[in-house]
Every structure is written in C-alpha cells, then in structure tokens.
C-alpha positions as CSV (number, residue, x, y, z in Angstrom):
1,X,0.0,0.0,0.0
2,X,3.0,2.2,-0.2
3,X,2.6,5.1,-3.3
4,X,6.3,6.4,-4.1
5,X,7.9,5.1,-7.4
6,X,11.5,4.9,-7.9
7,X,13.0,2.6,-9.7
8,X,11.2,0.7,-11.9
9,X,12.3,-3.2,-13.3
10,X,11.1,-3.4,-17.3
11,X,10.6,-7.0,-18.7
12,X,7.8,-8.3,-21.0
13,X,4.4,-9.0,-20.2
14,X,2.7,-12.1,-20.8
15,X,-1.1,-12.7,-20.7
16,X,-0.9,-16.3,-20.2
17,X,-3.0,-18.2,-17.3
18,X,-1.5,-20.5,-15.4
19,X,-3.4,-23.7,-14.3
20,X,-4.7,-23.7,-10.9
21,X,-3.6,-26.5,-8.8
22,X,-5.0,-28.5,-5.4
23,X,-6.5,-25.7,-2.9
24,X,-4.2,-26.3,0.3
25,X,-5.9,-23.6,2.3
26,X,-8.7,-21.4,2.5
27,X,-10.7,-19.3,4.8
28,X,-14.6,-18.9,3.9
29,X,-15.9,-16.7,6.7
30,X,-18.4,-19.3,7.5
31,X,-18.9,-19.5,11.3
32,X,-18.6,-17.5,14.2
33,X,-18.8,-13.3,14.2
34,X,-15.2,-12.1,14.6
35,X,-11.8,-13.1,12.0
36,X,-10.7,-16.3,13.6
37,X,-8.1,-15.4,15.6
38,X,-5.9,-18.7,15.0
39,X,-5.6,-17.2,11.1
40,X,-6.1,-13.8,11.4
41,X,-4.1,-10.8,13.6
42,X,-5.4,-7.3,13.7
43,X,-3.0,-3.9,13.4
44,X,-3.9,-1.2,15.3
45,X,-4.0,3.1,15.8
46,X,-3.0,4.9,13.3
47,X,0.5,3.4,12.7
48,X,2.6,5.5,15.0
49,X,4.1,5.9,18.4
50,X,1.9,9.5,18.0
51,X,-1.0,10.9,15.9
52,X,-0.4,11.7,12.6
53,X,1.8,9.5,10.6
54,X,-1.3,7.7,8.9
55,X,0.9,4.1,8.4
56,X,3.5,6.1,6.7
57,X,0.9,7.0,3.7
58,X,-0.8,10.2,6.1
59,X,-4.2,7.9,6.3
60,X,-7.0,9.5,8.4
61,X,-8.5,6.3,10.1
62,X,-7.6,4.9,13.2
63,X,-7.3,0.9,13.2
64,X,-9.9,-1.3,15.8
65,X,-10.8,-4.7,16.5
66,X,-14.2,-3.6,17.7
67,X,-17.3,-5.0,15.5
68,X,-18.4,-1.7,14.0
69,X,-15.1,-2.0,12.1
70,X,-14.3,-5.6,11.7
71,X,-16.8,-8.5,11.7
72,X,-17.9,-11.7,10.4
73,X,-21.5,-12.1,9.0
74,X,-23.3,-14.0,6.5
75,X,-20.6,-15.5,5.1
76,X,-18.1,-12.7,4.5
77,X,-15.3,-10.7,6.5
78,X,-16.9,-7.0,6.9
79,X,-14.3,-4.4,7.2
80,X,-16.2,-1.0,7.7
81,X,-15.4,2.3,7.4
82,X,-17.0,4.7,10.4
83,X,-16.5,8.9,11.0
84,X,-16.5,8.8,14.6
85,X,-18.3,12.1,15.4
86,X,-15.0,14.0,16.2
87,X,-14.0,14.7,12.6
88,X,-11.8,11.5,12.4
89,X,-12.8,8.1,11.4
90,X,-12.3,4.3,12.4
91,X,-11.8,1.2,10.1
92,X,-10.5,-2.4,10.1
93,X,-7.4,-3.9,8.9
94,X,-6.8,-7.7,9.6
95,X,-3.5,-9.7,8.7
96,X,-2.4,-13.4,8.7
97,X,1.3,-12.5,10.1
98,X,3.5,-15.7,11.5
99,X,0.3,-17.4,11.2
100,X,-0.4,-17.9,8.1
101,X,1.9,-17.6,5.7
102,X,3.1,-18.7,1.8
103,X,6.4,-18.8,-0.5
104,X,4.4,-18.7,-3.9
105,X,1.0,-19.6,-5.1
106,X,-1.9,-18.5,-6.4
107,X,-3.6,-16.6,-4.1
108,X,-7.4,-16.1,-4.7
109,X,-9.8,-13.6,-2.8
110,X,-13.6,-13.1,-4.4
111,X,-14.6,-9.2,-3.0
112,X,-17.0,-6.5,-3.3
113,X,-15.5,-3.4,-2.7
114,X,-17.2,0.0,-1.3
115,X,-17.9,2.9,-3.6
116,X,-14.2,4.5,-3.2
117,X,-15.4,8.4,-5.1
118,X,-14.1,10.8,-2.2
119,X,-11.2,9.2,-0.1
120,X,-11.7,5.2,0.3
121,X,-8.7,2.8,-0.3
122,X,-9.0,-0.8,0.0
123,X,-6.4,-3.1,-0.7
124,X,-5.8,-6.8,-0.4
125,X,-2.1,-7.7,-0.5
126,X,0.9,-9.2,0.9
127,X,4.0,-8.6,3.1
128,X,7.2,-10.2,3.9
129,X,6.9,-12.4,7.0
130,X,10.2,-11.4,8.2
131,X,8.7,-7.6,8.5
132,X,9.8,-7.7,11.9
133,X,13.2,-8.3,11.7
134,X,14.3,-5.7,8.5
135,X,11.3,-3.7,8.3
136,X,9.8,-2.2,5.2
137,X,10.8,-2.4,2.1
138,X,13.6,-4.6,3.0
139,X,10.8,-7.3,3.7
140,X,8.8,-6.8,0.4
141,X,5.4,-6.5,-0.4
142,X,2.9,-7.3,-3.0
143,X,-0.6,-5.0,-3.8
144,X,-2.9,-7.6,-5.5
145,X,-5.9,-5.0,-5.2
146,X,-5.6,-1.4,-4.2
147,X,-8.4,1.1,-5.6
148,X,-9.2,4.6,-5.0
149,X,-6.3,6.2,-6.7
150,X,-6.3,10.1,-6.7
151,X,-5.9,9.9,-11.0
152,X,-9.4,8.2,-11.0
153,X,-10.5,10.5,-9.1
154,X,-9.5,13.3,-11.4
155,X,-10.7,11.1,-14.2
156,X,-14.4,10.1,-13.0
157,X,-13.1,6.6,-12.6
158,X,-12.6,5.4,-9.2
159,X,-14.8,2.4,-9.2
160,X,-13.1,1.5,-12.5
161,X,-9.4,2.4,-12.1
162,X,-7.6,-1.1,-10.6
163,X,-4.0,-0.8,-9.1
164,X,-1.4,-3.5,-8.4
165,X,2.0,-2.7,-7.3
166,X,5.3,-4.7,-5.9
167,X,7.7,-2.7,-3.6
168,X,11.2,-4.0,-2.3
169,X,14.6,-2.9,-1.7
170,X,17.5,-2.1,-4.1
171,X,19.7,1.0,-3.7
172,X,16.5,2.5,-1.4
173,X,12.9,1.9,-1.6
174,X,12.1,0.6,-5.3
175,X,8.5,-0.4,-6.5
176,X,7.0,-1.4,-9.8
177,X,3.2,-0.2,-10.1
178,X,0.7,-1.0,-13.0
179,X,-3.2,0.1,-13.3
180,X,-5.9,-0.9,-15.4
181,X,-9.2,0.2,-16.1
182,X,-12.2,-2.0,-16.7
183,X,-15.1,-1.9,-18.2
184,X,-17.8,-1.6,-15.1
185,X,-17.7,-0.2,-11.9
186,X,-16.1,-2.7,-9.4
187,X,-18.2,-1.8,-6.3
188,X,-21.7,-2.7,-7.5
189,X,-20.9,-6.6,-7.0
190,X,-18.4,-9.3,-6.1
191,X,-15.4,-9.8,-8.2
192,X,-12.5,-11.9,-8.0
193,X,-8.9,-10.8,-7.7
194,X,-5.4,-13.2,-7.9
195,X,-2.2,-13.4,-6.9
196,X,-0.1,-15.8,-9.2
197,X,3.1,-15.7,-7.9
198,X,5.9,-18.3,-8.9
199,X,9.9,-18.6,-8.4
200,X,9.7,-16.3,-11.9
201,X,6.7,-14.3,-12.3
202,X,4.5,-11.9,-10.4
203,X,0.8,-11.5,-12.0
204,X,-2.1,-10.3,-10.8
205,X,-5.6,-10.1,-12.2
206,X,-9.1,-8.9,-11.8
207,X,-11.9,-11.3,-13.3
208,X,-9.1,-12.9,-15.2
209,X,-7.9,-9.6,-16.7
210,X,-4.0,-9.1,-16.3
211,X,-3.1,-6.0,-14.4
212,X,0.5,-6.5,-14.0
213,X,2.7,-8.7,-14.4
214,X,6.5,-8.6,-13.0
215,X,9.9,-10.7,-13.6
216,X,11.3,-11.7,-10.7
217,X,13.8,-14.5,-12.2
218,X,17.5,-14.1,-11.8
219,X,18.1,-13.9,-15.3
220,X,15.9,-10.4,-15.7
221,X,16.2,-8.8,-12.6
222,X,18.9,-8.8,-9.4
223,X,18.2,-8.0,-5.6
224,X,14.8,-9.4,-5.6
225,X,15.2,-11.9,-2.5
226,X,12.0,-10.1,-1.2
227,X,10.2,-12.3,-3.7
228,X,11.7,-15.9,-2.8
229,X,10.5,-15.6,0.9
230,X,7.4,-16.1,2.7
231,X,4.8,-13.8,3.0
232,X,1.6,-12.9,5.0
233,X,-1.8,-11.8,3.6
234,X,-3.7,-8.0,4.4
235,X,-7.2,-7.1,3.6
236,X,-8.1,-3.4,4.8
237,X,-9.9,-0.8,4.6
238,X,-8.0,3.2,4.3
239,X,-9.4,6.6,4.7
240,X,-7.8,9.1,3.0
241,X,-3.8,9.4,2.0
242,X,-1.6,9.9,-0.3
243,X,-2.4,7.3,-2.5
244,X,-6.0,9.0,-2.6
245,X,-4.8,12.4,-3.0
246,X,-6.7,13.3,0.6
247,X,-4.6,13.8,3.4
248,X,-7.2,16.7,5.1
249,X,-10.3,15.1,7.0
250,X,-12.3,17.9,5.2
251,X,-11.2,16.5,1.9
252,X,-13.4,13.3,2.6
253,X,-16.6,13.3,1.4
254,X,-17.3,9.3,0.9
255,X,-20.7,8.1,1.9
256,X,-20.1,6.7,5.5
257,X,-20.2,4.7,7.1
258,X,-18.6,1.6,3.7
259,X,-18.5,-1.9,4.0
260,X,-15.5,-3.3,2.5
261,X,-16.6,-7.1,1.9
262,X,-14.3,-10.3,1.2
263,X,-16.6,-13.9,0.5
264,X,-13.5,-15.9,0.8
265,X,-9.2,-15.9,0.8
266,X,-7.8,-19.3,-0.9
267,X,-4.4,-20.4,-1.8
268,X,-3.8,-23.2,-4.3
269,X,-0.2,-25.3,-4.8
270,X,0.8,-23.6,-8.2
271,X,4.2,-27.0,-8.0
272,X,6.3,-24.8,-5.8
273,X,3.7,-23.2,-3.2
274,X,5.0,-23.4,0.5
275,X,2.6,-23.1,3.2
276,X,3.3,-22.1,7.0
277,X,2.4,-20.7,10.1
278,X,1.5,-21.9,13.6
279,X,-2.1,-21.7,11.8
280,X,-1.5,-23.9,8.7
281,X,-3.2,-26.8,8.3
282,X,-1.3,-30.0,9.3
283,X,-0.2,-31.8,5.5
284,X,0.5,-35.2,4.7
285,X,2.6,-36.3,1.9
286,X,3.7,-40.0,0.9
287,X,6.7,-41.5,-0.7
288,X,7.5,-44.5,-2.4
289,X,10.8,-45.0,-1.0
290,X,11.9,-48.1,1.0
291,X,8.2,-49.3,2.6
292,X,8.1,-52.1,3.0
293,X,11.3,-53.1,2.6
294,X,11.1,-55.5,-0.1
295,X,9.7,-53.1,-2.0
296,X,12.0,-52.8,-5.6
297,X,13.1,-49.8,-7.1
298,X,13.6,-49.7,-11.0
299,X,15.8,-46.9,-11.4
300,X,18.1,-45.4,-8.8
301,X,20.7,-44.3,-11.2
302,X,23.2,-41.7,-10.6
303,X,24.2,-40.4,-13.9
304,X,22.8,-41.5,-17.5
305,X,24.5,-43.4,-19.6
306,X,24.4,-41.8,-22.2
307,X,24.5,-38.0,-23.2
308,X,24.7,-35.5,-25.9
309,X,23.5,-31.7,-26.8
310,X,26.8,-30.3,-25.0
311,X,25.5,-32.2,-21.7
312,X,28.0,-33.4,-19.3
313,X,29.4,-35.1,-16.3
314,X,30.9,-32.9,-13.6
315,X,31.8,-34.8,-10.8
316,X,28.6,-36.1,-9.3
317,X,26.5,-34.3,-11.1
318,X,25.0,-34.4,-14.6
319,X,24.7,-31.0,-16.3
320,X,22.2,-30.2,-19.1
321,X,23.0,-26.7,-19.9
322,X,19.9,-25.8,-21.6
323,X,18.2,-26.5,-25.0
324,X,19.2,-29.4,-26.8
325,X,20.9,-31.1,-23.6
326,X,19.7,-34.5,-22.7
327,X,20.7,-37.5,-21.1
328,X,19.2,-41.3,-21.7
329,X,19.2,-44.1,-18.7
330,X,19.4,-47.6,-19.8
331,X,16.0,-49.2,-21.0
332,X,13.2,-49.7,-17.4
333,X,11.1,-52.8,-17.6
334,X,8.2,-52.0,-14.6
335,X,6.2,-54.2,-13.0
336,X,2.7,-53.6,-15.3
337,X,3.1,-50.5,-15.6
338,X,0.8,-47.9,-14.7
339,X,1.4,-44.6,-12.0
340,X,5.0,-44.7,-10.5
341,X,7.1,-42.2,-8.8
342,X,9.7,-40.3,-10.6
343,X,12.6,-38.6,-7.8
344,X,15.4,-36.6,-8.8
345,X,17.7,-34.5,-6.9
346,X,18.5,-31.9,-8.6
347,X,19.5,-28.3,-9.1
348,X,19.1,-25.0,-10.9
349,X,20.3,-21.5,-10.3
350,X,17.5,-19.2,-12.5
351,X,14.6,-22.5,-12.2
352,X,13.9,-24.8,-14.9
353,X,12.1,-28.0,-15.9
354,X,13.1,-31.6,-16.6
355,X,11.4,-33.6,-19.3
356,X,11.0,-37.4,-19.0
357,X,10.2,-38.9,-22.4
358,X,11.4,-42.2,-24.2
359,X,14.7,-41.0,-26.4
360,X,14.4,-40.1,-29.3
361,X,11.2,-38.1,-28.2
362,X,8.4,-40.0,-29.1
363,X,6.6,-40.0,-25.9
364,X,6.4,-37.4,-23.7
365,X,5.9,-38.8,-19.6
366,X,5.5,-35.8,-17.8
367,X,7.6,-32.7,-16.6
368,X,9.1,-32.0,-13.3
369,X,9.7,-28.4,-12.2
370,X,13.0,-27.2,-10.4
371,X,13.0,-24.6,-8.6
372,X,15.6,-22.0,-8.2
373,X,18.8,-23.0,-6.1
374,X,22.5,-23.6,-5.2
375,X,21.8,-26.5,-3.6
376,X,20.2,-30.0,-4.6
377,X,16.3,-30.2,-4.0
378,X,14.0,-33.4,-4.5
379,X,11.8,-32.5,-7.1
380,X,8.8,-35.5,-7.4
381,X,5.7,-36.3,-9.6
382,X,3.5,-39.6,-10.3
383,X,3.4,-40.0,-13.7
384,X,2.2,-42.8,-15.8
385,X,4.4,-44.8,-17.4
386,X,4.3,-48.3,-19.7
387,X,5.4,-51.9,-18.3
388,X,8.4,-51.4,-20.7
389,X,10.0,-48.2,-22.0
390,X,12.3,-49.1,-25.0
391,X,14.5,-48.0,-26.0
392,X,15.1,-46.5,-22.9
393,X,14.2,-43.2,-20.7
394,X,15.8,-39.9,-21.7
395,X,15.5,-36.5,-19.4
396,X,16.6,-33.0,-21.3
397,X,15.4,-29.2,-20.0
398,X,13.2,-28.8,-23.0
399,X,13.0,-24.7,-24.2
400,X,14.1,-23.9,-20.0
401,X,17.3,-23.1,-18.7
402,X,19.5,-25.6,-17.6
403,X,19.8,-27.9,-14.6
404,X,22.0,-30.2,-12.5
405,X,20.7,-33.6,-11.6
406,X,22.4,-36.2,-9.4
407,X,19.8,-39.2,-9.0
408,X,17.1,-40.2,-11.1
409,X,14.4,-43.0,-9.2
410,X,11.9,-44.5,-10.1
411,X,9.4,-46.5,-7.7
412,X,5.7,-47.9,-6.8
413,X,3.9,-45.2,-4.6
414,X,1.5,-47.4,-3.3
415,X,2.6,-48.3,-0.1
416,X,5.2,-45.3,0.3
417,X,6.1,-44.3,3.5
418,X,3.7,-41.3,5.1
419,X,4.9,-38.2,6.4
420,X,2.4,-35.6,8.4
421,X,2.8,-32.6,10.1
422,X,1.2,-30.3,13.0
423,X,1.5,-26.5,11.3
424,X,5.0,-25.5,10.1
425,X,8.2,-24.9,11.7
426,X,8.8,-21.2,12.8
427,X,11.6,-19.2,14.5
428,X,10.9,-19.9,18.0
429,X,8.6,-22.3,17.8
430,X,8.2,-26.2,17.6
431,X,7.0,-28.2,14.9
432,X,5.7,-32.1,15.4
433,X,6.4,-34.5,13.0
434,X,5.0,-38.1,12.5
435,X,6.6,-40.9,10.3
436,X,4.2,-43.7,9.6
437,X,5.2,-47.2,7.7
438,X,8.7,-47.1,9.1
439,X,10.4,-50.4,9.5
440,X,11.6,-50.2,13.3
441,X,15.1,-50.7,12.4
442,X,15.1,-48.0,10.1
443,X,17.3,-44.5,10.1
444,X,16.2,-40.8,10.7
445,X,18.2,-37.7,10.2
446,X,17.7,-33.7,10.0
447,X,20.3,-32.1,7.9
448,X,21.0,-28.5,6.8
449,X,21.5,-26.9,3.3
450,X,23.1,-23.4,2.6
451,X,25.8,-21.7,3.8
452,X,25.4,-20.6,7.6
453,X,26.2,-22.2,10.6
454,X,24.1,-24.5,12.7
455,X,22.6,-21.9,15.0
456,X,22.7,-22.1,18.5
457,X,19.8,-24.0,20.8
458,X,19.4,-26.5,17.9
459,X,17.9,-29.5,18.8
460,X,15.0,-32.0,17.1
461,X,14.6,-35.1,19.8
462,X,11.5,-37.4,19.5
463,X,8.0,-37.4,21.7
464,X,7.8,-40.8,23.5
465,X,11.4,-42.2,23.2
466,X,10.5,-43.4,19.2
467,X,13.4,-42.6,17.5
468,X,15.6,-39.5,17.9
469,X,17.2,-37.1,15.2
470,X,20.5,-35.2,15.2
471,X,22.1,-32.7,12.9
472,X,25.4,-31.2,10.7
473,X,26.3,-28.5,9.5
474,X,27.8,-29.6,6.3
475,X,25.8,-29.5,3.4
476,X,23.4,-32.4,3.0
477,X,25.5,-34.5,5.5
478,X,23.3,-36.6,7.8
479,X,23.5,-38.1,11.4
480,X,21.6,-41.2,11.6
481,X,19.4,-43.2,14.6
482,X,17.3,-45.8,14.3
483,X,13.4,-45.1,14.7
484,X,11.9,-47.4,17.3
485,X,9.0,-48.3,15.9
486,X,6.6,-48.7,12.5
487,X,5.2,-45.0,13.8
488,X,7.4,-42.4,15.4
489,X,6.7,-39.1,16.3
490,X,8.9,-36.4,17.4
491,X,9.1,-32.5,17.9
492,X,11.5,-30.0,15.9
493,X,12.4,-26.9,18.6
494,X,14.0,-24.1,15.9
495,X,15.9,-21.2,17.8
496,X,14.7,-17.9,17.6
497,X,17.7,-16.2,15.8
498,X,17.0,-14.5,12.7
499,X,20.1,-15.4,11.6
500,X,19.3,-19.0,10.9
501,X,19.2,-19.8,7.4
502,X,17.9,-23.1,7.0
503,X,17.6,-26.8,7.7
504,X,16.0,-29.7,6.1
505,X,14.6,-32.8,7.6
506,X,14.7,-36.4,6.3
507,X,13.7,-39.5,7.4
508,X,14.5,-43.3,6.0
509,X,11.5,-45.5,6.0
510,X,13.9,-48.7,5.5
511,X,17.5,-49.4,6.8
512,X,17.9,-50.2,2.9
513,X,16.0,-46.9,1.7
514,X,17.7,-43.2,0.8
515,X,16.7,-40.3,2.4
516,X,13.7,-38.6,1.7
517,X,12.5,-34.8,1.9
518,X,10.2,-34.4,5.0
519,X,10.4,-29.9,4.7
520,X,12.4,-27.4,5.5
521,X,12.9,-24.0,6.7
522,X,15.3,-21.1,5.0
523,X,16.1,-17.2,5.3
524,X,14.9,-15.9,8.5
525,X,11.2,-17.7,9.2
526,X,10.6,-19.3,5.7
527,X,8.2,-22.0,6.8
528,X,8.1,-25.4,4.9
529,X,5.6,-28.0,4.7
530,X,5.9,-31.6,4.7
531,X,7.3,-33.1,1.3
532,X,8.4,-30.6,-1.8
C-alpha cells in the first residue's frame, strides 16, 4: 500500500494463465462473528508511536478490532469504514502474520468493494513475514488489489481504475506499479482478484484480466530476494492518504459509514507453493521409498548413460546446460506398468524444468519443475508410465534453462512411506512430525543446506522415546538413529535467531532406503511443509 515510485524493473508481459492446482488452504468466513483469531491478527491506531503519521501513507482512520469496524456475518469478513463524530474516522485492517503464511502460489480472494469516489482505499495484498526483523521495504510486499487512486478521481473513474503494485529494496525503496481500467464499476458486486506468484513471475488479475505482471527470475532482474520468501496476507480498509490524494479530513466526502466485503481468501499449490504458520493446516505427503522393505526400485541411477546436446558429467553431477541437452538411462522394464514415482535430486540456479520422455522423443511422460537454487532439492511427480519403455528413458530441459541432476528414481507409490505434520516450523517455535510405515530398524536424520552455521539452541529429539534425530552442519551430510517403531513421532524446537538460514529434515523409512524430503525452513522464518 506504499505510493512512491523509484526505480522501476522493465521486462515483457505475458497474458498467459497458469493452471490452478490442489486448494491447500482457505478461509470462507463461515462461522462465528469475529476473523478467527488462529488465522487472522489485527493492526492497530493509526501506525505510529503518536497521531499523525497515517501508516507512513498520512491515512486518516484509526485501526480497531471492535465490531463496527471488523466482523464476520453471512458468510463474509466486513471491514467497515465509520466517521466517529469527532471529525476522524475508524476502520479495520486484519493480517495473517507468522500465522499464516506462503512462498508462492496462487492466491485467490472473491470481493466487493465500497464505492471508493471521495477518499476510500481498500487493498488486499501481501508482506514479507520477516517484517519484523528488516522492516519495510527490505521485507517486500505485493498489492494484488488497491483502488481509489487520486488519477481516477480526477478522471471520474474510481470504481473502474484497478492498481497492483510490488515494492522491495535495491539502492533504497524501489516499487513497480501498473493500473488498469475495466469496463464496469467494481463496487456494485463481487469480483474476483489473484495473486499468481511463482519462483519467476509476479501476476495479478481482476476477473481474469492481467493487471501486472513482473519478472522476478534471476536472469531479468537482481536483488529481488524479497520475492523468494514467505509472505503474510492483508485485507483493509483506508481513509484518505496519499495514495488517494486526501490527506485533510475535510477533503473526505465518501458516503459513511462503507462496508468493504471479502466472501472468501484461498491459496492453491501452483508446484512450488509453501505453506506455514502456527495456523496452517497440518499436510500429509507419501513416498515410495523403501516401505516395506522389499519393496523394488527400478531406477536409482546416478548419472545417464548416455548423453549429448553439449551435456556433461561434472563430478557427481550431470549438467544439461539448456536446449538441446539430454541424457538417456538404460532401457526400465516395470512391473505392469501404470502410475509410479519419478525422484530426482536436482539443481538450478535461475529455475527450470526436466522432461521425462522415451529418447528419441516419441513420448512425452510428464515434466518435473526445479525450482531455483545452489543447492540440490528433491523435485517428485506420479506419472504414468508403460510396463516397458524401449529403448530406454531420456531426461533434457526442453526450451528452459539448464539444470543439474544427481539421481534419477523411479518407484511404486502405493505403499510409500507417510509423512504428516502439525503446522510449520517457525523461528521460535516447535514443529511435530509423524513418520508412519517405518520399519523399526530404520534411520532418521535432519540435515541442513546453505551456507550458515548450525545456530545455537538446535535441537529435534522425538515425543515418546521413538526414534531421535541429530544434525550437521555440512551440506546435506546426515547423522543417523534408528526409529523405534513402524510410527514415530517427534518435535523439531528451531531457535529464535533471525540469523538461521535453513535446515531440512529427512527421514529413511527402511534401513535399505535413501533419504527422503520431510520440509524445510530457510532465510529468517521461511516456513516449509511436509514433502516438496
């Protein structure tokens, strides 16, 4: 909700849609009469240790958690606007802040907003969970929805005029803002805004129109870290400011009191959405690896055996460059066929995708997304493959950037081992985990990625003597224990420093069986969910 502009970013636009995956959360506004306080926080005053600084924007409404202002009825959050008599005014603004919080996705929120003609902003958007810690704009923030702009109020067309903006920090304060107006005024009925945010690409759209859209890959744009972190949603309600072009209480001559009224927030896995919070929904997720023990693995190859397009071998690692790369396996006879799991461990500084197709390109199999980073991530699908793929299994980077890829596995997810959580990890905080279809002579680890140390106060240890865990702080080295049991649960206590970078924990569902992802933490509070 911040107005200055600096320094803009320029890329190319796109007006693509991208599919909408599973819905992993979602708040409907269905029962009680108040924002469910295990989701939703409220900010308060007027944003300022004294009157007047109007949350850094000079707004003229004072913040409240009282019902006039904030309320739950029929279905939808109510955020209203009041003039309190006195020549000021009261609203609401509500917040999902270490409680709820997301590394990309598409974020969906279906909203009628007020008429905005004489000094109303509301805005639904996003800020950097680690606010706290480095403040604004160091934390980043998102608009999705902001309306009530001062040009349509010159122009006639506040209820039509539809702002998004993105704001971080490079050299000072920098923000990228687009607008678009519609056809019909916006304030008459619900409409539906989104958030489409992946490792590469900002968008955001009303009724499936594109308002802005905003590169934040490495190869087209540099001190964006803002954008590869978790953030927190906002939905509120402004009077006045600068965005409005009203920063004198006289200046405001909205109808009052406004109802600003959201039907329902949902998030959807766009294949590289990570959801956290001590209010996130506990996740399950279930491997193929190792469970039972006898289970048999068709691939588990290190490096092809075969490879050409300028692809090579660098030490461990096999390294498709880009576009023409590729790498074939030796031919995989499987069991009937049918839906099996594909693994790899793999890497990729700017994001990319792998292809798995029989060579020569006949048949595609499916496509597994990497994500951008310097260190080796499981990246894992069901696809649907024949009883015999001849003449054998090849893997390139198709039209995307290039990729490392140390394993390649292939395996029966039917009876895969289970792993569930309780919320998401969080500075400070604790975080239970449950392995299920663990052979009781099998190993557990934690084990940390990046480049900081392990910080101080450290420690996973199990609930109930099943198992235990331990940790290094070399990257992806483990320290192993045998679980006691079939089902073991245990608790992950995560310092409070906000220098802790990150840690990921693995378990082994056999004493025969790899390590396998079980979520992970990074940068200052990122919160990870069970599997990736």
């Amino acid at each position: 909700m911040r107005t200055t502009s600096t320094a803009l970013l320029l890329f190319t636009l796109t007006s693509s849609l991208c599919a909408q995956g599973a819905l992993v959360w979602s708040e409907e506004f269905n029962t009680g009469t108040a924002p469910d306080p295990t989701i939703w926080n409220y900010d308060l005053g007027d944003g300022s240790n004294g009157p007047g600084a109007g949350w850094g924007n000079s707004e003229l409404q004072v913040y409240t958690d009282q019902s006039q202002n904030v309320r739950v009825e029929n279905g939808h959050l109510v955020i209203t606007a009041v003039a309190n008599g006195n020549g000021g005014f009261t609203s609401g603004r509500v917040k999902t802040q270490d409680k709820l919080t997301f590394q990309y996705g598409t974020l969906e929120a279906r909203i009628q907003v007020p008429d905005v003609a004489g000094g109303l902003w509301p805005a639904f958007w996003t800020l950097g969970n680690n606010i706290s810690t480095v403040s604004w704009p160091f934390c980043g923030e998102i608009d999705v929805m902001e309306m009530g702009a001062s040009a349509g109020g010159q122009s006639g067309t506040q209820n039509r005029l539809v702002g998004s903006n993105v704001f971080w920090h490079a050299n000072g304060m920098a923000n990228f803002p687009n607008y678009l107006t519609v056809a019909q005024d916006l304030n008459n009925d619900f409409h539906v805004w989104r958030l489409e945010w992946t490792p590469t690409l900002i968008r955001t759209f009303v009724d499936n129109q594109l308002v802005l859209a905003f590169d934040i890959s490495g190869a087209a744009a540099s001190d964006l870290e803002e954008f590869h972190a978790p953030h927190f949603v906002l939905l509120n309600l402004a009077v006045g400011g600068l965005y409005t072009g009203i920063t004198d209480p006289a200046g405001i001559t909205a109808t009052l009191p406004a109802e600003y009224r959201v039907d329902y927030v949902r998030l959807y896995d766009n294949g590289h959405t990570i959801l956290g919070g001590t209010g996130a929904p506990g996740s399950a997720y279930t491997f193929g690896r190792g469970c039972p023990a006898t289970q048999v693995t068709q691939i588990e190859a290190e490096l092809p055996s075969f490879a050409g397009g300028g692809a090579t071998v660098n030490g461990n690692e096999f390294v498709l460059p880009g576009p023409g790369s590729y790498g074939v396996y030796p031919p995989v006879t499987l069991p009937a066929g049918g839906n099996y799991l594909v693994e790899m461990s793999c890497r990729s500084v700017a994001g990319s995708q792998i292809r798995f197709e029989e060579a020569g390109g006949q048949t595609l199999y499916g496509i597994l997304p990497v994500v951008p980073s310097l260190n080796p991530r499981i990246a894992s699908a069901v696809l649907n493959l024949p009883a015999t793929i001849t003449p054998a299994l090849a893997i390139n980077p198709g039209s995307a950037s290039g990729a490392r890829v140390d394993w390649i596995r292939i395996s029966d997810p039917s009876t895969g081992l289970v792993l569930s959580s309780t919320g998401g990890p969080r500075l400070g905080g604790s975080w239970t985990l449950t392995a299920t279809n663990l052979e009781p002579s099998s190993l557990a680890c934690a084990f940390w990625f990046g480049d900081q140390q392990v910080a101080s106060g450290f420690s996973l240890a199990p609930l109930g003597g099943d198992g235990c865990f331990a940790y290094s702080n070399i990257n992806l080295a483990t320290a192993l224990a045998p679980a006691a049991a079939s089902s073991s649960v245990y608790t992950l206590n995560v310092p409070s420093s906000p220098n802790l970078h990150g840690f990921e924990v693995s378990v082994q569902s056999s004493a025969a069986s790899s390590v396998l992802p079980m979520g992970f933490m990074t940068s200052n509070g990122l919160l990870g969910r069970v599997g990736f």
